[in-house]
FIPA-170819 format. One record per residue: x, y, z of N, C-alpha, C, O, CB in turn. Coordinates in pm, whole numbers, plus 50000, padded with zeros to 5 digits. Glycine has a CB too. Example, Ala and Ser with C-alpha at 12.3 -4.5 7.8 and 13.67 -1.06 7.14 Angstrom:
2
513194943150780512304955050780513204967050780514244966850846511314955350905 512854977550708513674989450714512905000350787513415011450804514084994050572 
end
This chain:
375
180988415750950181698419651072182918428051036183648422750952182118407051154 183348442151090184108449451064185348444751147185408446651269183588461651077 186158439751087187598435051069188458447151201188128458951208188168437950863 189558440751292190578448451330191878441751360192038429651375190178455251433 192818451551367194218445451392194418442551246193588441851156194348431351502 195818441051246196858441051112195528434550992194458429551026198658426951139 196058436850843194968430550762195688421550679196728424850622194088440550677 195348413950672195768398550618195648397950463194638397450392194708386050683 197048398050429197448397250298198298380250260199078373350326198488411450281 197688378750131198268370550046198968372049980199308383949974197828366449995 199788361949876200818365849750200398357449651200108347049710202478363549772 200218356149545200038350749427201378356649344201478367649288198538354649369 202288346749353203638345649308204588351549358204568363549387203778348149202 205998339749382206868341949440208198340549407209148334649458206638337749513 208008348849289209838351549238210488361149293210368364349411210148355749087 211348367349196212088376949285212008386649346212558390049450212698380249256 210998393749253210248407749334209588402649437209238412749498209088417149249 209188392949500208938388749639209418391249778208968395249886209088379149635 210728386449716211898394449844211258403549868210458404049961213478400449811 211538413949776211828424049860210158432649898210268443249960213118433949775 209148429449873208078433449951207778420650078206938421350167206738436149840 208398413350061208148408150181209588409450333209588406450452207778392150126 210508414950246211598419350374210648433350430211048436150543213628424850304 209598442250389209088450150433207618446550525207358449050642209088457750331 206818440050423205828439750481205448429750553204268427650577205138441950417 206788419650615206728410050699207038418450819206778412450923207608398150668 207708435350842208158440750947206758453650974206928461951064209868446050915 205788453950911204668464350915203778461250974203018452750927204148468150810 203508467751115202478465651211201518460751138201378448551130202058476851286 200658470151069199758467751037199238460150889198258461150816199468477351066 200418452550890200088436650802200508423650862201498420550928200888435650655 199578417850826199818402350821199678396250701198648396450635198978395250904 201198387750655201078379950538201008367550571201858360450624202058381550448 199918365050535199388350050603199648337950510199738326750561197648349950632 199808339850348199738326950307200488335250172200198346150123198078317350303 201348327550143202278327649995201788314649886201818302949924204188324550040 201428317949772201088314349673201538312349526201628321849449200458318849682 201858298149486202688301749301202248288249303201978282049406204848306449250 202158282549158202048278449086203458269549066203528261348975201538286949017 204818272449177205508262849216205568266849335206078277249376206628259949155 204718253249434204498253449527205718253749672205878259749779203708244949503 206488241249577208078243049617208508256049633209128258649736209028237649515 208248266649535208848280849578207758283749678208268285449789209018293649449 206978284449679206158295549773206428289649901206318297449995204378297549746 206778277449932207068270750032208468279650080208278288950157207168254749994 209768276950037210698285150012210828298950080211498302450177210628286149890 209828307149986209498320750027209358316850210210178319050299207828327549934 208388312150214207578313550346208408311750421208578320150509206468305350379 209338298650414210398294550539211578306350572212268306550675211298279250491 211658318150435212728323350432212328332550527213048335450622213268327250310 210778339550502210408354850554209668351850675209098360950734209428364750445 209608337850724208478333150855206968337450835206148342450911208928341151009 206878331650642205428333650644204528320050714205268310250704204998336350483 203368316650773202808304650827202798298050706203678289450710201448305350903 202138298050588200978290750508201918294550393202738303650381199148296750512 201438282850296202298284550133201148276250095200428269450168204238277050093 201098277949959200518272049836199938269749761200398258649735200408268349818 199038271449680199248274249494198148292149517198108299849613197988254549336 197628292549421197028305949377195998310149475195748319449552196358305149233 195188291449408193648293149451193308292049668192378293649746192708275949345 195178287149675194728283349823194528297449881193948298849989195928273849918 195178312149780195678319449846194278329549844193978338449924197108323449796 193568325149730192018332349694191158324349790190388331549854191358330349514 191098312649814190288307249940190398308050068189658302550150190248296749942 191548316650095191688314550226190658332750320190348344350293193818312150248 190578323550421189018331750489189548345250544188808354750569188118322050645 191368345350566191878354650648192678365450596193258375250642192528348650733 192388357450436193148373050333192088385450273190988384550219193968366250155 192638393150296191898405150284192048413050151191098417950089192258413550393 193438413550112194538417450010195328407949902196408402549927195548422550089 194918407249829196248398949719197248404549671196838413549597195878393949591 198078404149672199338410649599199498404549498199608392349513200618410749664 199558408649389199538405049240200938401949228201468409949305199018416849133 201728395849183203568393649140203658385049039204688378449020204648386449262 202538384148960202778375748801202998378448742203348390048764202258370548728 203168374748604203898382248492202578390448456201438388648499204658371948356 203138401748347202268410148286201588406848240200568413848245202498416648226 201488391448144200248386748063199268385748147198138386448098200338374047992 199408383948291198228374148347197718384748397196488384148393198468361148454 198288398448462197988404648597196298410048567195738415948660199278419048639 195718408348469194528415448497193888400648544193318399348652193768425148359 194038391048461193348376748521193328375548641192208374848693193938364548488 194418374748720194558375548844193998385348930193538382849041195628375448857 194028392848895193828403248943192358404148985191818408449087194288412248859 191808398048855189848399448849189048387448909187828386648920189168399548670 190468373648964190218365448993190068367149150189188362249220190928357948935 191388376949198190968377949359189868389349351189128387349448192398382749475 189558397049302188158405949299187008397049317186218399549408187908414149156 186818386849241185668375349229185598369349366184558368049431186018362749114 187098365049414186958360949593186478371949673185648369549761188478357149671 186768379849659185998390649752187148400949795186878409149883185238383249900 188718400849721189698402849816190078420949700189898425049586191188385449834 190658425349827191008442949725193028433349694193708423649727191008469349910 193008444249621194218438549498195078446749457194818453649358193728434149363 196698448449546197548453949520198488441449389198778429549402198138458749667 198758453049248199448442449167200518451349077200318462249021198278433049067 201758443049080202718449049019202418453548876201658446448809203768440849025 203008465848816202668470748693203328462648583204228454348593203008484748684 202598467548458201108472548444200058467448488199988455148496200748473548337 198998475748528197638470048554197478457248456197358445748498196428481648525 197498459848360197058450948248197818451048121198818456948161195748454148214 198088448147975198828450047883198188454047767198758456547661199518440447868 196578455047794195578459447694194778468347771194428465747886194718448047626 194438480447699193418489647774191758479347809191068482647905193098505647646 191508472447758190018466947748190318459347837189348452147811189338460447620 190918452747945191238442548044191788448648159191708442248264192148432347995 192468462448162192668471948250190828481848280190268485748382194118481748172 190638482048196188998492648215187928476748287187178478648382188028501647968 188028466548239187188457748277187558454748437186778457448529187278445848180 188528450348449189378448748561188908462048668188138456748749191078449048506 189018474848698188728482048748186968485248764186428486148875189548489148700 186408486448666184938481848651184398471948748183568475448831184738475948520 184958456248737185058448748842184818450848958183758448749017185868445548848 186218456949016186138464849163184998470649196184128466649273187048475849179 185078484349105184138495349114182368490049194181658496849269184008501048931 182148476949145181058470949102181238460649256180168456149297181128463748923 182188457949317182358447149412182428459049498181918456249607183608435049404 182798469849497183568476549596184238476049675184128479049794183298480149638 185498470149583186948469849599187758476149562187678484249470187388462349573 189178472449661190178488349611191028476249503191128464049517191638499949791 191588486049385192498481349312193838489849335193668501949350191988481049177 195188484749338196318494149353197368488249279197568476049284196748496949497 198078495949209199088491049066200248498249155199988506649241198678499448861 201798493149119203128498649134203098505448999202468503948894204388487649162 204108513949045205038513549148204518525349228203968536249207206588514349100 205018516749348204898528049472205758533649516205728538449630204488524849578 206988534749417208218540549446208158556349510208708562349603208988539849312 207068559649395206508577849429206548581149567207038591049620204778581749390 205778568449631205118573949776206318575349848206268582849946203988563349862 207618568749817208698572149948209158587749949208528597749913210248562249931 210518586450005210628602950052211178610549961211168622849975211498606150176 211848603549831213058611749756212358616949632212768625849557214478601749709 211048608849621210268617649477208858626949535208268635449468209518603149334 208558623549654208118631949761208408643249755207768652949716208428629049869 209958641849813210958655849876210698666549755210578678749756213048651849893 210668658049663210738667049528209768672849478209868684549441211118661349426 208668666049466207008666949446207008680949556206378690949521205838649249510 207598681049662206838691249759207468702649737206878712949768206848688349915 209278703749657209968714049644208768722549524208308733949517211638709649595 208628710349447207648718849327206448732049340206268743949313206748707349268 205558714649428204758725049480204798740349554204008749549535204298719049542 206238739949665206408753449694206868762349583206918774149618207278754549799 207238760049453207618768249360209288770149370210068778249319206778781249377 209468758049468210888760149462211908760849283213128762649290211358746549561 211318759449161211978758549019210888766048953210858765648830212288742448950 209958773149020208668781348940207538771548892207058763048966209228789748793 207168773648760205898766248695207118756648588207868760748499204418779848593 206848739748656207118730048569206968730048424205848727148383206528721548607 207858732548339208008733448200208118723548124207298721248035208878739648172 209168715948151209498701648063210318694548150210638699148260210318703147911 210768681748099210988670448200212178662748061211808662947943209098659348264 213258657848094213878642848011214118634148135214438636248252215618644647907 213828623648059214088610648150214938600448088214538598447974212768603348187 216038592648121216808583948091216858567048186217078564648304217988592448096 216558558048068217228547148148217508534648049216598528347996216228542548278 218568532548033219278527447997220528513148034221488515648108219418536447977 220388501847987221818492948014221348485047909220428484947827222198484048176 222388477947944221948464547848220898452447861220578445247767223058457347837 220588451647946219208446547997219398434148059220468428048052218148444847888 218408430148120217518425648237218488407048217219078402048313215168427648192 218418400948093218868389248050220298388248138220668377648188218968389147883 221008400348148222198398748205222018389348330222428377748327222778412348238 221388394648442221288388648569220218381348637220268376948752221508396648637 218828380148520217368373248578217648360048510218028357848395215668381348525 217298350548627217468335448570216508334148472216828327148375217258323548676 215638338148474214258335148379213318352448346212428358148409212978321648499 214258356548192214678367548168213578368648039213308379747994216308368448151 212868354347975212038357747896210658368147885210208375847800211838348147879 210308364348008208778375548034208958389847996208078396247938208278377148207 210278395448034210488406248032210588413547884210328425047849211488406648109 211148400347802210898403447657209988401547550210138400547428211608399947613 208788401247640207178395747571206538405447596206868413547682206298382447631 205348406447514204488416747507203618422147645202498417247656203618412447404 203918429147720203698440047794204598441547871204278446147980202658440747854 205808438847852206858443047917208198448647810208028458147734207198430748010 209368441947820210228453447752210328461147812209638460947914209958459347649 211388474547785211908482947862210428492747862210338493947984213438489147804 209538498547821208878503447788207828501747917207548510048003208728500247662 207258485747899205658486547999206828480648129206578483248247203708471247936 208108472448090208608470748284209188476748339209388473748456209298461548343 209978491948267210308502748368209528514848304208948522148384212028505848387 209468517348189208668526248162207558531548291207328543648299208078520748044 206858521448391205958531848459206358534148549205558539148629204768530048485 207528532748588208508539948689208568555148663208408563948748210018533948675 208798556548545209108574548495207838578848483207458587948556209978578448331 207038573648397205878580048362204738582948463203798590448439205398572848265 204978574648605203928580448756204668589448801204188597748878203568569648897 206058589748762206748604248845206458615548760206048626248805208568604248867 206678613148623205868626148562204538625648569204378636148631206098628748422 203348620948552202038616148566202448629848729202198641948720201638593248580 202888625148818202498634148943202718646348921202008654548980203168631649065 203778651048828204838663548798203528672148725202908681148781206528659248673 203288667548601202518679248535200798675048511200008682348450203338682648375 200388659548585199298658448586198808648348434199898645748382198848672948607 197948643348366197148637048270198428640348186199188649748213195518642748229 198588631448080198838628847938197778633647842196578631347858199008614647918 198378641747722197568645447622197308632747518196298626947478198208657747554 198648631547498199238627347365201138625847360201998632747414198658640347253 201248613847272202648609247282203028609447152202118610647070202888595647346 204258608647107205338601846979206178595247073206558596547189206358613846863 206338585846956207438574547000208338571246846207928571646730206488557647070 209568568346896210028555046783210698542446847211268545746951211268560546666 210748536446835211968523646876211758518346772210968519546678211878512447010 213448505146830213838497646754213918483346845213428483346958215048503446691 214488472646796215208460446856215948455346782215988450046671214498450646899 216668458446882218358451246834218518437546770218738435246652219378448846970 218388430346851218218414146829216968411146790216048419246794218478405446952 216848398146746215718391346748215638378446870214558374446915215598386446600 216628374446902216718363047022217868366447110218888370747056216968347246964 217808364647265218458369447324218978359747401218458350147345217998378547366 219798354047511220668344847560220038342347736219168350947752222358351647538 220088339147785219918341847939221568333348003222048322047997218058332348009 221888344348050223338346748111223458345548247224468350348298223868359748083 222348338248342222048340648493221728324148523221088316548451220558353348529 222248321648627221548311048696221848294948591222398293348482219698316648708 221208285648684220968272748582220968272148450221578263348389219868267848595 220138283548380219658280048240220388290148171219708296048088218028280548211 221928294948184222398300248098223198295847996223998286548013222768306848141 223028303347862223168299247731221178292147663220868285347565224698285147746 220638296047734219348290447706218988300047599219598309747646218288289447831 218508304047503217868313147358216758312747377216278301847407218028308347204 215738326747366214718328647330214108341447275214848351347274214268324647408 212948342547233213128352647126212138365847163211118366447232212728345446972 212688373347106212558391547159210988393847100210708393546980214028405947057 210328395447177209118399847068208288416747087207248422047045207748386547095 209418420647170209038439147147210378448647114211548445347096208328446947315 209828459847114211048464347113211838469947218211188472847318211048471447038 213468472847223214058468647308214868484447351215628486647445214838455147260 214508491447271214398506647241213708516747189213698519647070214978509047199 212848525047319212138532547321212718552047296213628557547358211558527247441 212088556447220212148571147263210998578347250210358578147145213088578447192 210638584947351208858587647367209268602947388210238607247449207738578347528 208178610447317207568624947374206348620847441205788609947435207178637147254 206058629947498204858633147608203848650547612204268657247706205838631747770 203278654147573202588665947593201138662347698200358652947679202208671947433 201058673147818200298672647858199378679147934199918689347979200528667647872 198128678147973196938683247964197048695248021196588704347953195978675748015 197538698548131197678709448181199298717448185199978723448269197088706648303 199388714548083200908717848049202168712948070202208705248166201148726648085 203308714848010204498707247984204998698747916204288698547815204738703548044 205968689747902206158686347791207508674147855208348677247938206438700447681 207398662747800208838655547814209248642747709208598635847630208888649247969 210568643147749211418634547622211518621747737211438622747859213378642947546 211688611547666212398597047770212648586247699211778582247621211428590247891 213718580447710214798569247663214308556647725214688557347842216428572147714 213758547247711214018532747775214308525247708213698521747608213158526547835 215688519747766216458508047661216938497447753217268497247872217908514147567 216858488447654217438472247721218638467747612219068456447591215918457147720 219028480247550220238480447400221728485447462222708485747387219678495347248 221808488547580222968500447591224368492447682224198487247793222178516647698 225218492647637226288492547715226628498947822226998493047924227008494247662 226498515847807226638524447890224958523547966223858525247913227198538547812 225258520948078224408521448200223998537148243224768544548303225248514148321 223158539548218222618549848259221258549248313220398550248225222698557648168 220768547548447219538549448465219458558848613220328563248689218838534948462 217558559748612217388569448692217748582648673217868589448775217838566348782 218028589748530218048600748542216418611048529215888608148422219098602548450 215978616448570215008625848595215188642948632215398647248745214408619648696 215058651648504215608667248537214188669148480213548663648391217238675948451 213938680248578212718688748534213218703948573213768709148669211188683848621 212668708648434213068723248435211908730648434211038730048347213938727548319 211898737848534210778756048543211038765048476211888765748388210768765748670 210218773648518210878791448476211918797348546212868804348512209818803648500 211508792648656212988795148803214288786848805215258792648852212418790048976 214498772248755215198765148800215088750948717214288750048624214928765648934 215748742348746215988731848686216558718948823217548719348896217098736848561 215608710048814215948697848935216028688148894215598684048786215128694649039 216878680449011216738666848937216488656149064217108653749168218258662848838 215448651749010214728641249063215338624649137215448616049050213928639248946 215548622149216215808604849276215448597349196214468601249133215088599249399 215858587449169215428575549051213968570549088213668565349195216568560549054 213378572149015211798569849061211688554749100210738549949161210598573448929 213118545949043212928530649026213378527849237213308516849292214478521648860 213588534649274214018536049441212838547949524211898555249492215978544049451 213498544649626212498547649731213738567149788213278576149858212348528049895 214418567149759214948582449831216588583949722217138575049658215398580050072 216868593949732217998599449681218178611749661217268619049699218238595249588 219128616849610219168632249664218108642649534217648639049426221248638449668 218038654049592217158664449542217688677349482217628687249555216358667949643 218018678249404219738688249356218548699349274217648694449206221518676349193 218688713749291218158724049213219318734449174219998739549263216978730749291 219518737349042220308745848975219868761548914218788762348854220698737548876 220228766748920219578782448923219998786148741220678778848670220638796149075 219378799248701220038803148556221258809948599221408818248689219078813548452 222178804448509223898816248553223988828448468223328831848370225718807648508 224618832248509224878846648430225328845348331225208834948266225688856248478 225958855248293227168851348161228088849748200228978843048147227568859848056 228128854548290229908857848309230198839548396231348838548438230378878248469 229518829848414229888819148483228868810948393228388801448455229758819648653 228418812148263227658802648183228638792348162228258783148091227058808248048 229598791848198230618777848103231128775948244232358775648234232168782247942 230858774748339231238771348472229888757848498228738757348454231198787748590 230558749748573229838740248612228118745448674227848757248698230818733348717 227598739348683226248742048755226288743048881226828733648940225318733048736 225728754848965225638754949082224718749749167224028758549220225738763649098 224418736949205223878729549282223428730949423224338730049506224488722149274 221988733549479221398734749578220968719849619220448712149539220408744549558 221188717249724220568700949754219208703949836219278714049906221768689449866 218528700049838217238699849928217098683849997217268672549952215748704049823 216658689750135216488676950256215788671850226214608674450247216198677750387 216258661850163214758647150186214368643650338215108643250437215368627950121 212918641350328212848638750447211488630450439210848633750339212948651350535 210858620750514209498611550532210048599150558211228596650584208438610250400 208928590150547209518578050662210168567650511209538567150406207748567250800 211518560350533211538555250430211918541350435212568534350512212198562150360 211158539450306210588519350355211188517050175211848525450113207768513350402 210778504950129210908501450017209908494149979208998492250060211908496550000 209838487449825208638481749842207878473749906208308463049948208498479049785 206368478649927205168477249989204668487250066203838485050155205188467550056 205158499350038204578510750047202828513450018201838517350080205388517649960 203128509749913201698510049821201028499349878199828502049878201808507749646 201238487649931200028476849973200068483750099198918487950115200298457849974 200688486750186200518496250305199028502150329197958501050388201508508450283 199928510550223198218528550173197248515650143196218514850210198468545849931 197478507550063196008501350047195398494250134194178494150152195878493649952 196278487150197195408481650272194778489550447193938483750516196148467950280 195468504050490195088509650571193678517750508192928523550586196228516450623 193408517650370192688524950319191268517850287190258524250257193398530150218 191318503150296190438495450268189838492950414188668490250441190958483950186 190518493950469190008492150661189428505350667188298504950714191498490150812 189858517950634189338531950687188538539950601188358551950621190418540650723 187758530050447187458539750357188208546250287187608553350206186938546850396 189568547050287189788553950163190158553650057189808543649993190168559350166 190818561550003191438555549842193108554549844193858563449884190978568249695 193388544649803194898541549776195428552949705194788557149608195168528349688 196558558949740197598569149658197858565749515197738573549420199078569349726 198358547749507198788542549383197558535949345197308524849391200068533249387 196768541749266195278534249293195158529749115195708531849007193648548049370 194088522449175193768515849041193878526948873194568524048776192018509949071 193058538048885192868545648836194138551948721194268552548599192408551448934 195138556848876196558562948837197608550348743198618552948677197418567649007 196878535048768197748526048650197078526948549197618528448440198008510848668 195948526248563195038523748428195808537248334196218533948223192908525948461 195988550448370196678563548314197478558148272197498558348149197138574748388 198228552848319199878551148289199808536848212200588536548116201038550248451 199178527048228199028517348090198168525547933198248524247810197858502048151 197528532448015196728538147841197778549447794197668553147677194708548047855 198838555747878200078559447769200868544547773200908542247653201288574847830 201228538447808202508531847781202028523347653202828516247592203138522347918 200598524547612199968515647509199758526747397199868521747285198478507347563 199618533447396199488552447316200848550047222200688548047102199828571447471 202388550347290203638549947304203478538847176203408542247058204318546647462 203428527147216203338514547155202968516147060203448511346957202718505747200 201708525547072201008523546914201798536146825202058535146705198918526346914 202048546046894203048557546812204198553746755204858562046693203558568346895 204628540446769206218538646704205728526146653206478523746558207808537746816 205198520146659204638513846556204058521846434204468520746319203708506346611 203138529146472202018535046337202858549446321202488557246234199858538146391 204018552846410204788566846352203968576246311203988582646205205678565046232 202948577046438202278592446413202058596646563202788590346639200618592746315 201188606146626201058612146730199948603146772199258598646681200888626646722 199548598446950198378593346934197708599447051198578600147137198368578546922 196458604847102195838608447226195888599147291196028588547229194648612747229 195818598547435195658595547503194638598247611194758607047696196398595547503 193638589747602192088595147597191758593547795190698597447843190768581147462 192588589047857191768585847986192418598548080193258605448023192078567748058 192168600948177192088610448280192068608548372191198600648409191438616548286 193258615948503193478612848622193908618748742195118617748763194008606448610 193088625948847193278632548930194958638248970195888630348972192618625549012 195038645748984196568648849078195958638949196194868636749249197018669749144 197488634149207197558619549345197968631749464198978638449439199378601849320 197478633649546197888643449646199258634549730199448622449713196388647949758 200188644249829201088645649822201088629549974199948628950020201558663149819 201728622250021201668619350116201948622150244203078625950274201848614250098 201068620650328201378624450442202108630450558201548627650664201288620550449 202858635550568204128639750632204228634650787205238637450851204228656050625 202978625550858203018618650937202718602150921202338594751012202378624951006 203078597150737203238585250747204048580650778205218584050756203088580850685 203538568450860204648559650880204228543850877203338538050937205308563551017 205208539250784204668527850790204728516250875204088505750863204848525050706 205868520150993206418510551131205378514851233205448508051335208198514451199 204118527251237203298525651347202148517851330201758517451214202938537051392 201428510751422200348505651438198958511551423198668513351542200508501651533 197918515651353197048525351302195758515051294194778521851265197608532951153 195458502851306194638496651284193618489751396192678482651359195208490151214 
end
């Protein structure tokens, strides 16, 4: 029976990134979050009373239940392909926070899965889809900076331990600054110049055990097991080229920087880790004003702007209407087989391909919105 009216989504885990897709997609016509799910039931309970979800509790209530359509993935990185292949097995399509997976062979299986159920898979971040890496994506396309040349990306602080009560995951293998913001930058370039060729990397890590400084359990020790400083090149398939920093080492706070330079111009991009910010293009100066500040053009952002759950949005209007999610399975699987490329380049300190391939994500809509009713 073909399904109508809002589509009924679940959660399988409810920490912090919870909030904030559920301050959104508790206000989106066309969802219903019907049942919150963890493995502390006490929290998902929590969640629910906070956001006026009906139903709470554990994983499997959230894979059995007859009225979810969608799972939202929010576990840690080790699990997300498990999970992930577990609501596929219920029958349900599967928006899940990045990475898809932390191994290419569990990201390709995982999607295979779908392919084979014919289900949609959709990975974050869906930061892309809002208006401020949009605004920018579309200056490109008009040639507003010419033909995209090269790209640096920066992000930088001292990391995550500062303010997450439970700060270990982040320092275990598929996360680190690398796979838990790393695909923030790398889908905004991924859109910019298209497929990855091939990467270099080096990092380091600072520490070997780190402190958790947040909440109940601070002064608690546990130990670092990636590295905690990244520096990656990028060459790719259809040309261009970029440098990028991700660190969880730095005092000086620097994130969200994104400049991409043309033949025409040089821009700089909204923090891909947000949903809008401004759109600044700088021209070549003469001589006679080369040691003068940069002359700055701003360009209007403009599209409808939400925060996360953008991406379960597109997916789940896309699973009701046939189509394919923007942030789709596909476009993570890309961006885990570099962020694993990366990994293996600064480890083994040589160049490595990056063998998978991935459509240009076309631009979104200029009549989305995610506050109308469409279902």
């Amino acid at each position: 029976m073909t399904r109508t009216g809002p589509v009924g989504v679940g959660f399988i885990g409810t920490g912090m990134i919870s909030n904030t897709y559920l301050e959104n997609l508790t206000r989106f016509p066309d969802i219903d979050v019907v049942i919150l799910g963890d493995r502390n039931v006490d929290l998902a309970r929590s969640r629910a009373e906070q956001h006026g979800v009906r139903q709470w509790g554990s994983g499997d209530d959230v894979l059995q239940h007859p009225d979810v359509e969608v799972v939202v993935n929010l576990t840690i990185p080790a699990v997300h392909a498990e999970v992930a292949g577990a609501a596929i097995a219920a029958g349900k399509h599967v928006w899940t926070e990045k990475p898809i997976s932390v191994d290419r062979d569990s990201g390709r299986g995982l999607l295979a899965q779908a392919e084979d159920a014919g289900l949609l898979v959709g990975v974050a971040p869906d930061t892309v889809l809002g208006p401020g890496v949009q605004t920018a994506l579309r200056a490109v396309a008009r040639g507003d900076i010419g033909e995209p040349l090269s790209a640096q990306t920066v992000m930088q602080y001292v990391g995550p331990d500062i303010f997450h009560p439970h700060p270990e995951f982040l320092f275990s293998r598929g996360a680190g600054p690398l796979f838990d913001i790393g695909p923030y930058y790398l889908t905004a370039l991924i859109q910019l110049f298209g497929s990855v060729r091939d990467v270099a990397a080096v990092g380091s890590r600072s520490r070997s055990t780190r402190t958790v400084l947040a909440g109940d359990r601070a002064g608690a020790e546990f130990p670092v097991e990636v590295p905690t400083h990244v520096s990656a090149l990028a060459t790719f398939v259809d040309g261009g080229v970029s440098q990028s920093v991700f660190s969880f080492d730095s005092p000086l706070t620097r994130t969200g920087y994104v400049e991409v330079t043309g033949t025409e111009g040089t821009m700089i991009i909204p923090d891909p880790n947000l949903f809008t910010g401004e759109v600044k293009i700088t021209r070549a100066p003469d001589f006679a004003v080369l040691e003068e500040d940069p002359r700055w053009e701003t360009v209007e952002v403009s599209g409808a702007c939400a925060e996360r759950g953008l991406g379960v949005l597109d997916l789940a209007r896309a699973a009701r209407t046939g189509g394919t999610p923007l942030a789709s399975g596909q476009l993570g699987f890309h961006v885990l087989d570099t962020l694993v490329a990366i990994d293996e380049a600064l480890t083994e300190r040589r160049v490595v391909a990056v063998e998978s391939r991935v459509d240009r994500v076309p631009l979104v809509s200029a009549g989305f919105d995610p506050f109308a009713a469409t279902l």
